[in-house]
N, C-alpha and C positions, 0 to 999 in steps of 0.2 A: 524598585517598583512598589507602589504603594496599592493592593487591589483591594476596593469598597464595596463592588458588585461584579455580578457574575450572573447572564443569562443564559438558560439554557432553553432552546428550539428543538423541536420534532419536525422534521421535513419531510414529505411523502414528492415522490419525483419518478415519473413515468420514464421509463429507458425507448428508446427511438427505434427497439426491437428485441425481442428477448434474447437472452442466453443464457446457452444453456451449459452445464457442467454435471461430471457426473453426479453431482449433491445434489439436481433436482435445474428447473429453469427459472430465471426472475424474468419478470415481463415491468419494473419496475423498485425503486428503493424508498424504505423510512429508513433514516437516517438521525443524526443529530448533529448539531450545531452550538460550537459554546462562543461564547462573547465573556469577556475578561476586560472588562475596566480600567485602566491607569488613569493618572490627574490628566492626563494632555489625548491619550490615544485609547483605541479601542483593538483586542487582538483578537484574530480570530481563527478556532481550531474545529476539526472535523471530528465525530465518532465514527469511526469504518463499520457500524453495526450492520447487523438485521434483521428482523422480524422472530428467525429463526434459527435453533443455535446448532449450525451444520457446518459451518466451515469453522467454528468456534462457540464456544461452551456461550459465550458473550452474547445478547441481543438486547435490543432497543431499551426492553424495560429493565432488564439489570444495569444498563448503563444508569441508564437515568438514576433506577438506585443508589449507585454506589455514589455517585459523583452529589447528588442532593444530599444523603447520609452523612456522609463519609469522604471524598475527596474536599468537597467545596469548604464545609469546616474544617478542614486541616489546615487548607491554604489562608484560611481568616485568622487563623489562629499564630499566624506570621505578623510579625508589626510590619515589615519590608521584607520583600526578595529581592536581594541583591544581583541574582543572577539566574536564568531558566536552570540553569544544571541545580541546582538544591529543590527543584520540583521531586526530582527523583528519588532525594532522599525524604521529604516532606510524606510521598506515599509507600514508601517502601512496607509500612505495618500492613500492610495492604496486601494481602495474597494475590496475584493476577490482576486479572478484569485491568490486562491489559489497554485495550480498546479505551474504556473511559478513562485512565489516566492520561494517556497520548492525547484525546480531545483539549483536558484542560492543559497538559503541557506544551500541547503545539499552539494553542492560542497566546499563553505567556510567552513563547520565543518570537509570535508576531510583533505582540506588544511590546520585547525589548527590543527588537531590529526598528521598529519603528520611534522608539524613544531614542537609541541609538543614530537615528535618520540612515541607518545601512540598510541595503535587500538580505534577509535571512539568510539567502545564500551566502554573504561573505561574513556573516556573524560567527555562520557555523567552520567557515575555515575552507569554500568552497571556491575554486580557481574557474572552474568552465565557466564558459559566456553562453554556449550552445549546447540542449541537450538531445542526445539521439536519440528516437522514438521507434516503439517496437508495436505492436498491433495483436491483444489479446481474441482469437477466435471460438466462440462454442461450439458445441456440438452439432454436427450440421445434420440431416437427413438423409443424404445421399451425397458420393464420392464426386458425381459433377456438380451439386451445389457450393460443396467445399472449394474446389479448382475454381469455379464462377467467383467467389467471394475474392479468394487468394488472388487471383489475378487484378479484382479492383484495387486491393490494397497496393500490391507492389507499385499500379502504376501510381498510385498518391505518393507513394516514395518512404513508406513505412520499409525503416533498416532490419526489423526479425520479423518474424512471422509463430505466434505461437500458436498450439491446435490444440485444444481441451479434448482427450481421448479416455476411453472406459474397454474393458472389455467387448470383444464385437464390432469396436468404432477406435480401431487401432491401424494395425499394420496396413490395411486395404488403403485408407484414408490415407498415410503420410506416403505412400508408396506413389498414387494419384498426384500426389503435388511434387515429387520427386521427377516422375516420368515427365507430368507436365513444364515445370518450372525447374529444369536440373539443380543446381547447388547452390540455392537460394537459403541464407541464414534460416532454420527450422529448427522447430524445438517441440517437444511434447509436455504437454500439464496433465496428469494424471488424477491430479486431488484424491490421494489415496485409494487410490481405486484396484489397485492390485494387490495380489502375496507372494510370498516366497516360492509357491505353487506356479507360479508366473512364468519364472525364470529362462525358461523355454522362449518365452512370446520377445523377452527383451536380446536375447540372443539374436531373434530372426529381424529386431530392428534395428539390431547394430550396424547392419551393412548398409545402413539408410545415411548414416554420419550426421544425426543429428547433432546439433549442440550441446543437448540435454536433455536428460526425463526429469522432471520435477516434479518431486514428492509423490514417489513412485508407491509408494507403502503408506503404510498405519500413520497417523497423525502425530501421534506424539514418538514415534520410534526413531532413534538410530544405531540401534544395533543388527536389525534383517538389513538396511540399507548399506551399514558397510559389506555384509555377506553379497548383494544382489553389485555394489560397484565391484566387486574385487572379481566375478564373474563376467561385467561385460565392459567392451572399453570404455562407451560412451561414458559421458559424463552425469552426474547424478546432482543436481540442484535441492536443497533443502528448502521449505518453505513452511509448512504448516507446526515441525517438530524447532524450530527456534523459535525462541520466544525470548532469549536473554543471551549477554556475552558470553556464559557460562556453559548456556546451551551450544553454543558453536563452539568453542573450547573443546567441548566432550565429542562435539561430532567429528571437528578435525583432526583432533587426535586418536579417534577411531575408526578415519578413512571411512565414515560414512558418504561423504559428497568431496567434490571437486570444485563445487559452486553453491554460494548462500544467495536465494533472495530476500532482500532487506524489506518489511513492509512497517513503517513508522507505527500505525498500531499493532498489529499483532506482538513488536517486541515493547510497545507501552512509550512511548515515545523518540523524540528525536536526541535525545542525550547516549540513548541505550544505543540506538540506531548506528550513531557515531563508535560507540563501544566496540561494537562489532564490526561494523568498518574498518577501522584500524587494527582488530586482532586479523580479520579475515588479509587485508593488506602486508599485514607481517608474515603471513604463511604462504604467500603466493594464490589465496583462494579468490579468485574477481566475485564482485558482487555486481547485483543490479536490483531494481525497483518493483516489484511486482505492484498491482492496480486492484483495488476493491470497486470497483465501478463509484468514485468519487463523484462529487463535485468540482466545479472549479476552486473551493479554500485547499479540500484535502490533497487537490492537485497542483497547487502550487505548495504545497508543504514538498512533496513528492519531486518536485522539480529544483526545490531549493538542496535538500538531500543528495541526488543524483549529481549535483556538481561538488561532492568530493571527488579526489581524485581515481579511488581502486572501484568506481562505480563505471566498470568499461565495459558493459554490457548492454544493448540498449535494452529501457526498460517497457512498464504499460501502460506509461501516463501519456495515451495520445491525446487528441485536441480535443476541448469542451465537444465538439459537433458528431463526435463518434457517436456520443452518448447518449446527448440532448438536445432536444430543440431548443431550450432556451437554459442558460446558467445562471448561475447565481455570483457572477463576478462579470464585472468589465473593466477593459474590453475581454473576451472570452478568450481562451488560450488557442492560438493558433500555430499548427506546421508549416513549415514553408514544401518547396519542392524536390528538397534533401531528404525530407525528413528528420528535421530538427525543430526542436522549439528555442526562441532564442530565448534568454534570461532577461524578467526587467529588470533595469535600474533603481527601480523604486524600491523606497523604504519598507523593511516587513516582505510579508509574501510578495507585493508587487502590484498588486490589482488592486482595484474598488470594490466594495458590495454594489451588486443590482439591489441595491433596496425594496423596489419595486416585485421584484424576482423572489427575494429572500421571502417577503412577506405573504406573497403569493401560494408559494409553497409550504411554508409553514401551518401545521396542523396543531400545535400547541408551544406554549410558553412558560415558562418558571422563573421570576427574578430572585435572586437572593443579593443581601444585604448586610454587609462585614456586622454593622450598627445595631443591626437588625436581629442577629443569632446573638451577637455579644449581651445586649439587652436580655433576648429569651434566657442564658444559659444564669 
């Protein structure tokens, strides 16, 4: 692949209701959008940013940053990539700011699948046809508003059920959809929101037999997380303290978790993603997909992902319509009455841009120009 230009978009996108988590609520996303040039195709990758840097050090304007600075002159600085996996090593000089490199490296794995004429999905080595859809909930106000919500999803046919809990908006809560809905797949997302001080609260929810707490501690820890599993049975999912293979290496072999969620930027793209996949597969640890309130690009990266094989969890890439009134791809990603989305056939992620959508939304632009910096430098 020969790459000559490189756009980079700001997208501002109203969410179809807020949610809330213990970090605080979005009532909408800026985001970003990279486009990636080849001679024949155009690839396109999502930045999982936001505004503010709470669920990660990362937002909007360091993306932008780094990837103008610093990513986009690396990758010009290549006469060909022969393959997406050498994106990895292209930014490795690169401390973190995961999030931006994932943007430009999941757009160059569109544009191979689609120079390839394959859907991403079978580039990257993925067997399903059909993925299983899980149903991310926030914070709700009250024990019957939560039970109200939980009961529309199931009947849509959403296979988990996860509940964003904090101190306060815990036990009462999962206990309400237990009574109401018995032994319905459930799961708790904490987003760091507890400490070792806790330990008591996880006990009294053990007999609930959820699936899992996910990322029950400190952000970056997994040394309290193997102390806080080896205390209760439940299962402990990693999410916000991986960030690399290496990072789940150390967690597994310190019986920090019994489950990794894989989220394509946070670990910096879909090559690492893979990384980790297959360690987590060799130790018996299942993964599955966690959701940054995407798009439709960043969601079909997400769905092409999720058809490796040890990804038997379902994850939180449900339909464009959870989300949005209107996406930025068509046709929009839709569930069936399983709760599955099926995989398309097409070449790259699958889908078309909404052009009209893309443009819409869009609140700023940046072209760069291989021709362009080579000339400047």
């Amino acid at each position: 692949m020969k790459i000559e230009k490189v756009v980079l978009r700001k997208l501002k996108m109203d969410l179809k209701f807020p949610f809330q988590t213990s970090f605080g609520t979005s009532e909408g996303r800026e985001f970003l959008i990279t486009e990636v040039y080849g001679e024949n195709h155009i690839g396109y990758g999502e930045c999982v940013v936001d505004t503010k840097p709470f669920y990660s050090e990362e937002t909007v304007q360091t993306a932008w940053h780094m990837m103008r600075d610093f990513l986009i002159p690396f990758l010009f600085q290549k006469e060909e990539i022969l393959h997406p996996n050498e994106v990895r090593d292209i930014f490795r000089k690169v401390r973190r700011h995961n999030m931006a490199k994932s943007a430009l490296e999941g757009a160059i794995w569109d544009l191979y699948a689609k120079e390839q004429g394959k859907p991403l999905a079978e580039v990257i080595g993925g067997e399903k046809k059909q993925i299983s859809v899980g149903v991310s909930i926030g914070i709700q106000k009250t024990k019957e508003d939560l039970v109200e919500i939980v009961g529309k999803y199931l009947e849509q046919g959403f296979q988990k059920i996860k509940i964003k809990i904090k101190p306060g908006k815990d036990i009462e809560m999962l206990q309400a959809i237990r009574d109401q809905f018995g032994d319905i797949p459930l799961m708790a997302d904490a987003n760091s929101a507890y400490t070792l001080d806790d330990i008591h609260l996880f006990k009294q929810m053990d007999p609930l037999h959820l699936m899992m707490f996910e990322q029950p501690l400190a952000h970056d820890d997994i040394i309290d997380h193997a102390k806080l599993q080896e205390a209760i049975k439940t299962p402990i999912c990693l999410d916000e303290s991986i960030h690399s293979v290496e990072d789940a290496r150390k967690a597994i072999e310190l019986g920090s978790c019994k489950i990794i969620n894989i989220k394509i930027g946070r670990v910096g793209g879909i090559a690492e993603a893979i990384k980790i996949h297959d360690l987590c597969k060799e130790n018996q640890i299942p993964v599955w997909c966690g959701g940054m309130l995407e798009s439709g690009i960043g969601r079909a990266h997400n769905l092409a992902i999720t058809s490796l094989d040890n990804f038997t969890i379902p994850g939180d890439t449900a339909p464009s319509a959870r989300y949005w009134e209107e996406d930025i791809i068509q046709p929009e990603i839709e569930m069936n009455e399983k709760g599955e989305i099926e995989l398309s056939a097409k070449p790259g992620l699958g889908y078309e841009i909404n052009q009209g959508a893309l443009e819409r939304y869009t609140v700023s632009t940046e072209t760069f120009l291989k021709s362009k910096l080579q000339t400047e430098k």
